[in-house]
Structures are given as structure tokens and as C-alpha cells.
N, C-alpha and C positions, 0 to 999 in steps of 0.2 A: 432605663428600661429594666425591667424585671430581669430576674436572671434565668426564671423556672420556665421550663417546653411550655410551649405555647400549640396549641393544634389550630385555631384558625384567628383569622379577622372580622367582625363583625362590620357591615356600612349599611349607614340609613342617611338618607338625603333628609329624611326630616326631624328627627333627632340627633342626626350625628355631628360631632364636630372633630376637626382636623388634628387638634389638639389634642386628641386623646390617642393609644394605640390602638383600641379597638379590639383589645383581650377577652374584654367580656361583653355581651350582647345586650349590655345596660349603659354601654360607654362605647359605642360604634363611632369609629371615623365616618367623615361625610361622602367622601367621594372613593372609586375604585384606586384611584391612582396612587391614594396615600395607604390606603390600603398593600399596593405593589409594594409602595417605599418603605413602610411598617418589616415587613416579609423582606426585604432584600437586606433592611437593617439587623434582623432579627440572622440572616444567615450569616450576614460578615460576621455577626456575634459566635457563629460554632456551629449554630443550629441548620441541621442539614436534611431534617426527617421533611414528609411532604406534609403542607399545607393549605387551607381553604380559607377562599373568601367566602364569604355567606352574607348573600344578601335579604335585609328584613323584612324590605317594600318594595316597591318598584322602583326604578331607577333610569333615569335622561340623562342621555350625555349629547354633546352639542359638538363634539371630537372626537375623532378617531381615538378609541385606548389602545396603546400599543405595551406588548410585553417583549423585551428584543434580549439579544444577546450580552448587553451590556451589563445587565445585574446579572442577581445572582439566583435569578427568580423558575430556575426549574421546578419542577412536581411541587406544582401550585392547580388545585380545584376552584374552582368556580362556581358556587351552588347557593341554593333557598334555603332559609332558616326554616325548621318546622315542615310541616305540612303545605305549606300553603307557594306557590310558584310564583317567583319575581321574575319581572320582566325589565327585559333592559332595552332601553327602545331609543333608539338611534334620533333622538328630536324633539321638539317643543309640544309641548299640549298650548291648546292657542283657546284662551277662555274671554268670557264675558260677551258671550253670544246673545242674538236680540232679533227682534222680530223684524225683517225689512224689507224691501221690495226692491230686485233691481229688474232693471228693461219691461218692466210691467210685471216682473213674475214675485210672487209672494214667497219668501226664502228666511234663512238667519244669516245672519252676517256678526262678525268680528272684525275689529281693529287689530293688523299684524304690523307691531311698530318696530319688530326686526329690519322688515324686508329692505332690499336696498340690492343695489348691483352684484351685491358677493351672494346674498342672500336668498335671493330668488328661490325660490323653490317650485317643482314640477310635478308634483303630487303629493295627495293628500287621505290619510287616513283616517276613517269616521268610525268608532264605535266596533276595532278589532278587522275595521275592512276598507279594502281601498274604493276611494270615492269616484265617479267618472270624469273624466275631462269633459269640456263642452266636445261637441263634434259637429260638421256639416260635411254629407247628408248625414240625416239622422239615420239612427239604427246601424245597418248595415251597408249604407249605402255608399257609390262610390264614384267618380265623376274622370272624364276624359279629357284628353288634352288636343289641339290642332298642331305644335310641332313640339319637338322636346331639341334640345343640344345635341349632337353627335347621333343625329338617330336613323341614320345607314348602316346597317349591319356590313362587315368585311369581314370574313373567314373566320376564328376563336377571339377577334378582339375586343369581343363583350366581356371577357374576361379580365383585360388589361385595365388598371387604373385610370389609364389615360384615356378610356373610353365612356369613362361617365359622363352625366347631363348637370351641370352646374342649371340650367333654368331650363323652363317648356315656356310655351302658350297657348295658357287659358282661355275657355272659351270665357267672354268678358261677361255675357249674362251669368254663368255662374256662381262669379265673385262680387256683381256689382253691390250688393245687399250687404256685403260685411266689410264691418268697421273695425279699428286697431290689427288690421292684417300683418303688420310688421312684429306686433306677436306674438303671431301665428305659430303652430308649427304644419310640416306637409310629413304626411306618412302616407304610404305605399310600401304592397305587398308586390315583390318579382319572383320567379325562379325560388330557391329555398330561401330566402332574407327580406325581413320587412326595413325598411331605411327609414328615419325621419329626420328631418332639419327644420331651423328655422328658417322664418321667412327675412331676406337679406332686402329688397325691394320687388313692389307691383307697381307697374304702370296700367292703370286703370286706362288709357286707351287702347292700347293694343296688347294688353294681356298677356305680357312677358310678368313673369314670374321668378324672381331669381332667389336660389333657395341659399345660404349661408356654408350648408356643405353640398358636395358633389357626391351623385348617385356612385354606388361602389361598382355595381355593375351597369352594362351596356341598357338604353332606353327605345323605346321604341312606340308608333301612335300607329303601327298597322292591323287598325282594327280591325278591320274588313276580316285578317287571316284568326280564323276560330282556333284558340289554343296556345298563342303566341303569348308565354312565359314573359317575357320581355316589356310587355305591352303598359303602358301606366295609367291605372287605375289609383287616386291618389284621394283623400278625403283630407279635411281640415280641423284640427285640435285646437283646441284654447281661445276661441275666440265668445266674443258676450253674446251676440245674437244668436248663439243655438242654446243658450244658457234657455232651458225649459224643462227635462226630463225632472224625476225624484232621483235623488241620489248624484247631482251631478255638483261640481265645484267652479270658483272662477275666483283669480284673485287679477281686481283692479291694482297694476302696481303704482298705477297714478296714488290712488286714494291708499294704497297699502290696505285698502278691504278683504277680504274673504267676504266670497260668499258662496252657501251653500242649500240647494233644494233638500230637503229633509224626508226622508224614508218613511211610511205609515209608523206612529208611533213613538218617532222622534222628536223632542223639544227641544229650545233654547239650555231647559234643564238636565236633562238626562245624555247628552251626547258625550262623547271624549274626542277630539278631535285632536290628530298630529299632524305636524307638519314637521318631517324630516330634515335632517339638517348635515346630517355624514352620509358618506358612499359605503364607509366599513365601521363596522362598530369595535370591531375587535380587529388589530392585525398581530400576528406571533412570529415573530420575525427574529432569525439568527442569520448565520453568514456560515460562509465557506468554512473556515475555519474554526465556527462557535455556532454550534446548533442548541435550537432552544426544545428541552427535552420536557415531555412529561405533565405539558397544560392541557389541561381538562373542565371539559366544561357539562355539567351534570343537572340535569333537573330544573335548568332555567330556560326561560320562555326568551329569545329575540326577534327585534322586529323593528319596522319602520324606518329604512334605509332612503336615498335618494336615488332615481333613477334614472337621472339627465347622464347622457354618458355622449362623447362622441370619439367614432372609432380610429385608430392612429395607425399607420404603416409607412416605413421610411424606404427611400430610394434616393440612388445618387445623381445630384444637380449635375449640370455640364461641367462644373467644377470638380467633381468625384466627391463632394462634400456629402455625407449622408444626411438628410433634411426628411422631416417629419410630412407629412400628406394625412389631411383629417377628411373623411369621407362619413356619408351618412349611415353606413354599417358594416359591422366587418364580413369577409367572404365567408364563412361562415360559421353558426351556432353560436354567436356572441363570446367569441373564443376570446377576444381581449378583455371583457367585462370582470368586474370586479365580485367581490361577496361578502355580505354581512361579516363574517368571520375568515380570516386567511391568514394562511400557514406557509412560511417561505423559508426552508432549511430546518424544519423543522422534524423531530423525530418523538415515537410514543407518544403523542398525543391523541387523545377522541374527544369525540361530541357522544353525549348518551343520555337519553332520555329526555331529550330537550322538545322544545318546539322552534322553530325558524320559520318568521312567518312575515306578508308585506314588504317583502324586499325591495330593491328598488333593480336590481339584476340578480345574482345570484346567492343562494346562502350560504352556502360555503365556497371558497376558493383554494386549493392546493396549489402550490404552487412549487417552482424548482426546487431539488437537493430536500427532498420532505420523504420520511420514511413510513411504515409501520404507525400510520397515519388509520383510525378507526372513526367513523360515524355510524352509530348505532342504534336502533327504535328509536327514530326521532320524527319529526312529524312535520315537513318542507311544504306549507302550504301559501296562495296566494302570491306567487312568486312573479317579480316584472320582467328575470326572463327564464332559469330553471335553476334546478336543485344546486346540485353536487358539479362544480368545474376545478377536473385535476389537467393541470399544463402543467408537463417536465420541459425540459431542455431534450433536442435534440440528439442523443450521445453518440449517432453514428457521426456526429461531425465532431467529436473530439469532446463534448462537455462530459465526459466520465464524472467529474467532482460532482455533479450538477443532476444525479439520478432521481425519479421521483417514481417510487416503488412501494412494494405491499401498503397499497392505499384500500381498505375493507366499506365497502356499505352494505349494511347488513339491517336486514329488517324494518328497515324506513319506509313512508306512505310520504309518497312527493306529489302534489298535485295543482291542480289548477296554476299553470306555465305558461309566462309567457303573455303576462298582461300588459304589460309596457312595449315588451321588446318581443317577436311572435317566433323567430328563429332560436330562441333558449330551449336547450336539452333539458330530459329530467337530471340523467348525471352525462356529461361529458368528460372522456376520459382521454388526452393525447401525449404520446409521448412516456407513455405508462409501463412499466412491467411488472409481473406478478401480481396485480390485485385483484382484487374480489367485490362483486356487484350482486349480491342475491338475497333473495327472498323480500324483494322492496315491490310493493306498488305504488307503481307512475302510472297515473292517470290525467286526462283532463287537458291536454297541452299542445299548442302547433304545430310543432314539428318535432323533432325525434326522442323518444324517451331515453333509450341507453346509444352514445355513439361510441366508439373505443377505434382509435389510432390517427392519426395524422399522418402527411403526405400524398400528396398524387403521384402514384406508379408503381415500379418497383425495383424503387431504390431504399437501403435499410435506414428506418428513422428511429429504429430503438424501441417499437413497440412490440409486444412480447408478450406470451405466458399468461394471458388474462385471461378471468372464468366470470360469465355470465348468467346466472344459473338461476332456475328458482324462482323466477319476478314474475307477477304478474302486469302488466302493459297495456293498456287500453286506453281506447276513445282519442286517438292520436292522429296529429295536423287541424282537426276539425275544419278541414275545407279551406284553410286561409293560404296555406305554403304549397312547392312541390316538391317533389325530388327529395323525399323524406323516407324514414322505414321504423318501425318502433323500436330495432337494433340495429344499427347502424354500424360498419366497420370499414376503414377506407387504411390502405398500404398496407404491408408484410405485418404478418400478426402468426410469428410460428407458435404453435402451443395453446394459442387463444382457444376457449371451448366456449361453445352457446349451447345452453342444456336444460331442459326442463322448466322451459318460461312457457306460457299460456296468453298469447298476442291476440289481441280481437277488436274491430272495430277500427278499422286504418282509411284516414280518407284525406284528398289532398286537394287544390284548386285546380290543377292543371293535370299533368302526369305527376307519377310516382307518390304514389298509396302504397306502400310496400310493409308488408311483414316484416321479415327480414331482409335485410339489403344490403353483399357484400358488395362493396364501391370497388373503385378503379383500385387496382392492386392488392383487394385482398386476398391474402395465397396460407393454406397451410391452416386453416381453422377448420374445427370441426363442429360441424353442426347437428343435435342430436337430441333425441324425448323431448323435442317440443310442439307445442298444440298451439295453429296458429288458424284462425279464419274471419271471415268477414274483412277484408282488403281490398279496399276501391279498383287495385292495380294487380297484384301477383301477392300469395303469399311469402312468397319467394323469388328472387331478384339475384339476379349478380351481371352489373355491367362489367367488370372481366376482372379476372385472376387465377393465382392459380393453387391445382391440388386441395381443392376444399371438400370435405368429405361431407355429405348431409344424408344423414342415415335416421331410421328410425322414429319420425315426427309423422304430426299429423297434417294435413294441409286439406284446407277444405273452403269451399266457396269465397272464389274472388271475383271480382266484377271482372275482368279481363280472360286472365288464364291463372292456372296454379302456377306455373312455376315460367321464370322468364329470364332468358340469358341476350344481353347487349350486343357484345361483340365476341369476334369471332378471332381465335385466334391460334397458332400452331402448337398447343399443349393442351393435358388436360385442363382443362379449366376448374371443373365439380364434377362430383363422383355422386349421383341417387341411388343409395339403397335400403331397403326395407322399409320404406315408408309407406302409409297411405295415404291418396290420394284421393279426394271425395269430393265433384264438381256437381254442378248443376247445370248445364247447358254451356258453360265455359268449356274451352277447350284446355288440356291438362297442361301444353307448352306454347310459348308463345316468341319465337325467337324474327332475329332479325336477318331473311334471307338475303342473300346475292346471289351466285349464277348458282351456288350450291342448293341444293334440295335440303340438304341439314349442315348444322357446325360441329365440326368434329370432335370440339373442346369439351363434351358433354358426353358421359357416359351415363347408363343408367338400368337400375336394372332388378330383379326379385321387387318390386314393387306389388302393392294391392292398389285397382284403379276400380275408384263405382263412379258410375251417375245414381244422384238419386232418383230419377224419376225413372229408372229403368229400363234407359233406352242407352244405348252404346257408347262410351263417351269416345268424344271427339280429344283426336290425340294432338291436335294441330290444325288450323286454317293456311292453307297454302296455297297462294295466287287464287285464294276466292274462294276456294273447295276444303270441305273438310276433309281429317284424311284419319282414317278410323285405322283402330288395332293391328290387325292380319299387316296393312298396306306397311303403317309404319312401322314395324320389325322388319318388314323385308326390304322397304330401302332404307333403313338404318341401322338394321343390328340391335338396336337399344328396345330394351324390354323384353330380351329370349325370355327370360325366367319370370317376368312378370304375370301376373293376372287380374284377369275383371271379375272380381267377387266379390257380393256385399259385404263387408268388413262387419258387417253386426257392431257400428260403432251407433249408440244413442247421443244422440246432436240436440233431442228434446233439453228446452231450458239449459243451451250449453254446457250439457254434461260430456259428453264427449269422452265418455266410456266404453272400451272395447269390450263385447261379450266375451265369454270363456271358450263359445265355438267360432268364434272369426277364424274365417282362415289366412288371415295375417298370421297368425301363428306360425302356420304351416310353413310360410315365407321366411323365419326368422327372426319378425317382428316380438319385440318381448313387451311386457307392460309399462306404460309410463306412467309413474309416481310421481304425479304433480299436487301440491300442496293446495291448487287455487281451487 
């Protein structure tokens, strides 16, 4: 090997060979790997300065590339020769496509002489986009069941593992029509998580149905009761007889065929089709002891992961033996799911100016003991279940070694979530301290765009000091999930600030359509300059915590009420001040009484309150009656300093600018600099 600095590696899969170092971009090695080993050789040599791979074309790998603690491979780049963006795409292009016919429909098909039991694959990419599964009913539709497994509700034990539904039954005309049901898969939407399995057996007489894994949570067939979360509404994937739409996929694994309905303007000639073959494309992985410092990945495109996942949680046998339990989804936001790219122990690393696209769950993954971790303008589209998932460790249970802190997203467009899997966040954040989530748009996706903290209650889980700032958030849940919010915060978050985001367009299947949503024990966040409206449910939400300050926002038209507190409890709960409030025939609160006329855990106060249409708003629906201004300050005290005054705010084309004579002013209200 030469002796002279060397600044990067050249690789080209179709000119390169192994055999060479890949010093110069005329003599590229073939693959990344030799490329590592080039670079890890090159350091034991002396050489210590940082280094890049560059890649010339685009580039399949058919394995996970891992860069670990064992070399010696820190501040090492990742990037495109030139101008022009390689893509590194996680699988097979599957060619020699042709004109064919299956089940009567005129299509192209291919020969996949991969596939095989290890091989299988569950989605398929056409032409930069993900292609459809077959589905029945078509479209949007969705079919019921006559009994499910375990499906008597008893007190909270819809929650317990032990209360899922391994099988229902089907009514038998539904299924009688389709062939290779065994596989099938069953997806259903419950509560906030969509579950799918495959199908394990049908008995076509009596229409027992037994699915491979068990439902995560409790099932339930009492249709009758309108609204019931629980209830299973379930549709059918992958099978040949709905093989009919444009754009949809089917691979026979008898015949090892693909075949594929083709889009206006798509031929046998012109398509690119992949077919996945890794869950991660990249993993960066150090240890407790040896973190992997300083990998960067700069101005390349990835894409086309796999998205068969199923979800894993252990508990102990009668033996005390800890043994693994695989259910059809995790409780929730695809918190065990994997991502194109993941970071474990790792520190100074970012992703910048990349694209991350067609995943098969997540695109990025952070995971334990990972520091000063950066993703930045990058562009998370098409994703199977969402952006950005950072999981620390626990550290109020002792993993101190195990931190996972100043994690930055900064300036990213994360969108369309949640194609595979419907419970994927834009970024999910748990177990987090000190990072930063701002100035990103998340749009386009099921359920929650930004979630930050983990645990139910309030007991300390280590979550901390996080800033939210800046994002704009829209077009969230799209009707499929519940119990969702576009920020999301669930246990003790002292320090956490949500600031200056612009929320709009929140809509859910069941309840909870929420703006902002602080969950069961979120205490100690301050909520502040932000502009949220248009929410199926409440702009604002807090089913209990405590000391949370929400000052200075704007809130305005929700299908419900503006603002909505759960439970009721002996402390402050949230502090309202200086906001406005801008309803339209909604009433402004929306709480949940008992023998009390109000919950005392709510204070509020120096508020601007309008209806638009100019008629008095209603401050509250109580046992039937509304209960207007004057009544509610005098049995409740809350709103002394408040006022009903048009805030001169323009809501025309979402502008949602306050004039210079609003007399929010006058309340202490100051201007919100919002970017969007």
C-alpha cells in the first residue's frame, strides 16, 4: 500500500474490483466493505485524519453493512462522487419483465429465482415507490367478525398480554371466494396500533380463523356499541383474487413469479423494480466500552428496506425463566422496530443532506449509549412506519452507562408514515435527554408526528430537557388510529419546552384527534408560541399531570372543545395563560365531571376568548346546558382576568396573524414568530 495520505475510497459495483485500494476514482474497489477494510488498513498504518467513501453509482447490498467498534474505522464519510446522488438501496432490482396475464388481469410479471423460505419478501418497490399489496375489501374497506378469542372485557385487562385474541370467527361468506389464504396476512386497526399476522389456519366450515401471532391488545365483536376502540374491523393482504387495481403486486411463491399491474405509462421497458432484501442497511455499532465516533453520511440517497417485522416482549414462565412472547404489534408507536440506518453507542455522528426513502419501518434508529447524534435537511419520505426512532435505556433504573442524549433533528421534511405499519411516529423520542426536534415538517401520517418520553405515571424514566420547537405538523392520524396528538408527551419531562410549532389538520378513527397531548404523567413541560387548529378532538389535551405551564399559543377551532383535561386530580395539573382562544360554536373546555362542577387541577387565566360568529362562547357543556362567561368565573374562579375580545387574529388562508390592535396585547400576549 502506498505510503502517501490518502482522503478517500472510491466504489463502483460495476467497474470496481476488490483487488484494488480504491485510491483513485479510475481503480474503485467493488463493494463498501472492502472499501471499510481499505480505511481500517490504511489507519493501523498511522493514518488517522478523517476519511470518505464515495460512491460513483448506485449501489445493492443484499446484507446488512455494519461499521462496529472493532476497527479502527472512526471519522469515516459516506458520500456521491461528483454532482450526481448514489443510492444505496437495501435489495435486488428483479429484471427481465414481460407481458402476462394472471387470474384473468393483464399485468408484467418476472421470474424471482431467489425466493425461497429465508427469502420471501413482503414488499415491493416500483419506479422510486412502493407498490400495493393485493387487498380485500378493496379500497378502503373493512369486514367484521361473529366471535374473537378472549373477547369479554374485565376491568384494565385489555391491556395485558395475556388478553389478546390468537383467532375470531369469520363470517364464512366473506372468505368463501379466496384461495391460498394460508398466505394471507390479517391487519386491523384498534385503539392507537394497527397489528398484522399471518394466517396460521382457516376452517372454511365454521370460519375459525387462526392468526400466527396474537392480537397485542384486548378484541372485542360488540358492534352494536358505536365507538368501541376495541372492536375488530380487520381486512385481508396478499392474496391473488383481489389482484385487480394498477399499481398493485403479487408474488406466486409456488411459481417464484412476481407479478405486477403497471401504472399509466409504465412498460415491461421502462420500470425499476426492487425487491428488498435487509431490514437495515447500515448498522454503527460500538459498545459500552468502545464507541464508534464520527460516521457520517452526506449527500446520499437510501432506500428500500424490508418491512415484515414481528413484535417481541418477554415475561417470566412459571419457571421464572424470562422467555420471549411475539404478538402482532408493539403497545405502542413501533417502539421495537428497526431503521434503514442505526446507531448503538455511538457518538458525533449525522446524517446530512441525504434522502431516506421506502423503508420498510423506520429510517433512522438511535439507539442506547449514542450521543451528540445529528440528522439534518434530509428528506424521510415514503416510510413503512416513521422517520426518526431514538430509544435510550432507562437510567432511572441504574443504566447510567447506557445514556442516549443531545440527539438534534433539525430541518428535515418527514412525510407520508406509516405505510406498512399505521402506528409509526414522524420522530419518536424515549428515554431521551437534552435533544432537539425543530424546524422539521412532518406531514402525511397515522398517528403521532413528534412523541418524546416513555413510561406510564410518575415515576422518573430518565426523560428530560427536550425542545420541540419550530415544526410545522400536519394532516395527522388521517382517520385510521385513536388516541394520538401531533406532539405527543407521555411521563416526567422536567425542562422539556414545546414552542413555536404551527399544528393543523388532526383527525383520528375513534377519539383522540389532539393537537397537543400531554399523556399520563406528563409534569413540568412548558407549552408556549404555538399555533394549533383544525383538531377532530381538542387542541389541547392532558389526560393528567402535573405543573405544566401552557402560555401564549394560539388555539382555535376543534371539533370538540379547545381545550380538554381527563382526569382529575389533587394538584395542579396545567397552568392557561395568555393565550387565545378562537372557537366556533365548540365550547372552550371540555372536562370530565363527577360530583364536582369543576377540577380543581386546572388553573387559568388573562386569556382572550372569541367566537367567530359573534355570539358568546360557550365556556363549557355541563349536564346538558351550556354555561357561558359571567356563570363560569363565579363558580370557578378561573378566567378573573380573562376576556371576550376579538383578537384581530386573520385565520384567512391560514394566516393566522395577530393584528397590531388586538387586545391580546393588552393581556400580555406578545407576538409569535413562527417560520411556517
Amino acid at each position: 500500500m502506498s505510503t502517501l495520505n490518502k482522503a478517500a475510497v472510491y466504489v463502483c459495483q460495476k467497474t470496481g474490483c476488490d483487488e484494488n485500494t480504491g485510491f483513485t476514482f479510475d481503480k474503485p474497489v467493488r463493494s463498501i466493505e472492502r472499501a471499510l477494510e481499505v480505511i481500517d488498513d490504511y489507519r493501523k498504518d498511522g493514518k488517522k485524519h478523517p476519511m470518505e467513501i464515495v460512491l460513483i453509482d448506485d449501489y445493492f447490498t443484499t446484507k446488512t453493512i455494519e461499521i462496529n467498534s472493532n476497527s479502527m474505522l472512526n471519522a469515516v464519510t459516506i458520500t456521491s462522487f461528483g454532482n450526481k446522488r448514489a443510492r444505496i438501496i437495501g435489495g435486488r432490482k428483479l429484471e427481465g419483465w414481460v407481458n402476462d396475464q394472471f387470474n384473468g388481469v393483464g399485468c408484467l410479471s418476472c421470474v424471482a429465482d431467489f425466493v425461497d423460505g429465508e427469502e420471501f419478501f413482503t414488499d415491493l418497490y416500483v419506479n422510486s415507490n412502493r407498490a400495493k399489496t393485493t387487498r380485500y375489501p378493496d379500497g378502503d374497506g373493512l369486514l367484521t367478525a361473529l366471535d374473537v378469542e378472549n373477547g369479554k372485557q374485565t376491568g384494565d385487562e385489555w391491556f395485558n398480554l395475556g388478553r389478546g385474541s390468537k383467532w375470531f370467527i369469520a363470517k364464512t361468506e366473506d372468505l368463501e371466494h379466496i384461495d391460498n389464504i394460508e398466505d394471507a396476512i390479517i391487519s386491523y386497526y384498534h385503539y392507537w396500533i394497527d397489528e398484522h399476522s399471518p394466517v396460521e389456519s382457516y376452517d372454511r366450515q365454521t370460519g375459525k380463523l387462526v392468526m400466527q401471532l396474537k392480537s397485542r391488545f384486548y378484541l372485542t365483536t360488540d358492534y352494536e356499541k358505536v365507538g368501541m376502540p376495541s372492536n375488530l374491523f380487520y381486512y385481508v393482504e396478499n392474496i391473488p383474487c383481489a389482484f385487480k387495481n394498477k399499481g398493485e403486486w403479487y408474488l406466486d411463491r409456488n411459481s417464484k413469479k412476481v407479478y405486477y399491474i403497471p401504472l399509466d405509462g409504465e412498460t415491461a421497458d421502462n420500470i425499476e423494480v426492487i425487491a428488498p432484501a435487509v431490514s437495515k442497511i447500515f448498522v454503527v455499532k460500538g459498545t459500552k466500552d468502545k464507541y464508534v465516533a464520527n460516521v457520517r453520511f452526506v449527500g446520499v440517497d437510501l432506500c428500500c428496506t424490508k418491512g415484515d417485522y414481528r413484535s417481541v416482549h418477554y415475561r417470566k414462565n412459571d419457571n421464572g425463566e424470562r422467555v420471549a412472547v411475539y404478538t402482532a404489534s408493539d403497545e405502542q408507536s413501533v417502539n421495537g422496530g428497526y431503521g434503514a440506518v442505526e446507531f448503538v453507542y455511538c457518538h458525533n455522528c449525522y446524517i446530512d443532506d441525504c434522502s431516506i426513502k421506502n423503508t420498510g419501518i423506520y429510517a433512522v434508529n438511535i439507539l442506547e449509549g449514542s450521543r451528540d447524534i445529528r440528522i439534518e435537511n434530509t428528506v424521510m419520505d415514503e416510510l413503512g412506519a416513521g422517520g426518526v426512532k431514538i430509544f435510550g435505556k432507562n437510567i432511572a433504573k441504574g443504566n447510567t452507562d447506557d445514556y442516549t442524549r443531545n440527539i438534534v433533528v433539525r430541518g428535515c421534511k418527514i412525510s407520508n408514515c406509516g405505510k406498512r405499519h399505521a402506528a409509526g411516529c414522524g420522530i419518536l423520542a424515549n428515554f431521551v435527554i437534552g435533544c432537539e426536534f425543530s424546524e422539521n415538517e412532518i406531514s402525511y401520517l397515522d398517528y403521532t408526528g413528534i412523541s418524546c418520553g416513555w413510561d406510564w405515571g410518575y415515576a422518573d424514566s430518565g426523560s428530560y430537557q427536550n425542545i420541540i420547537r419550530d415544526n410545522h405538523i400536519h394532516h395527522v392520524g388521517m382517520g385510521k388510529l385513536s388516541d394520538m396528538g401531533a406532539i405527543y408527551t407521555l411521563g416526567l419531562q422536567a425542562g422539556t419546552l414545546i414552542s413555536g410549532n404551527r399544528i393543523h389538520d388532526i383527525s383520528s378513527f375513534h377519539y383522540g384527534g389532539w393537537g397537543i397531548y400531554t399523556d399520563e404523567g406528563s409534569s413540568f413541560i412548558t407549552v408556549e408560541n404555538n399555533i394549533v387548529y383544525r383538531a377532530k378532538c381538542n387542541c389541547y389535551h392532558q389526560h393528567y399531570g402535573s405543573h405544566n405551564l401552557v402560555r401564549n399559543n394560539i388555539f382555535a377551532f376543534a371539533g370538540e372543545s379547545t381545550l380538554k383535561v381527563t382526569r382529575n386530580e389533587d394538584h395542579l395539573g396545567l397552568l392557561f395563560a395568555n393565550n387565545i382562544f378562537i372557537t366556533d360554536k365548540e365550547p372552550v373546555y371540555q372536562e370530565q365531571f363527577d360530583d364536582k362542577y369543576v377540577y380543581p387541577c386546572i388553573e387559568s387565566d388573562s386569556n382572550v376568548i372569541w367566537n367567530i360568529n359573534g355570539n358568546d362562547p360557550v365556556m363549557v357543556i355541563y349536564k346538558g346546558r351550556p354555561v357561558y362567561f359571567d356563570e363560569w368565573i363565579d363558580q370557578t374562579g378561573r378566567e378573573v382576568n380573562s376576556v371576550i375580545c376579538d383578537p384581530k387574529v386573520d385565520v384567512s388562508d391560514d394566516k393566522f396573524i395577530v393584528g397590531d390592535d388586538s387586545c391580546a396585547y393588552n393581556m400580555g400576549f406578545r407576538p409569535i414568530k413562527n417560520k411556517w
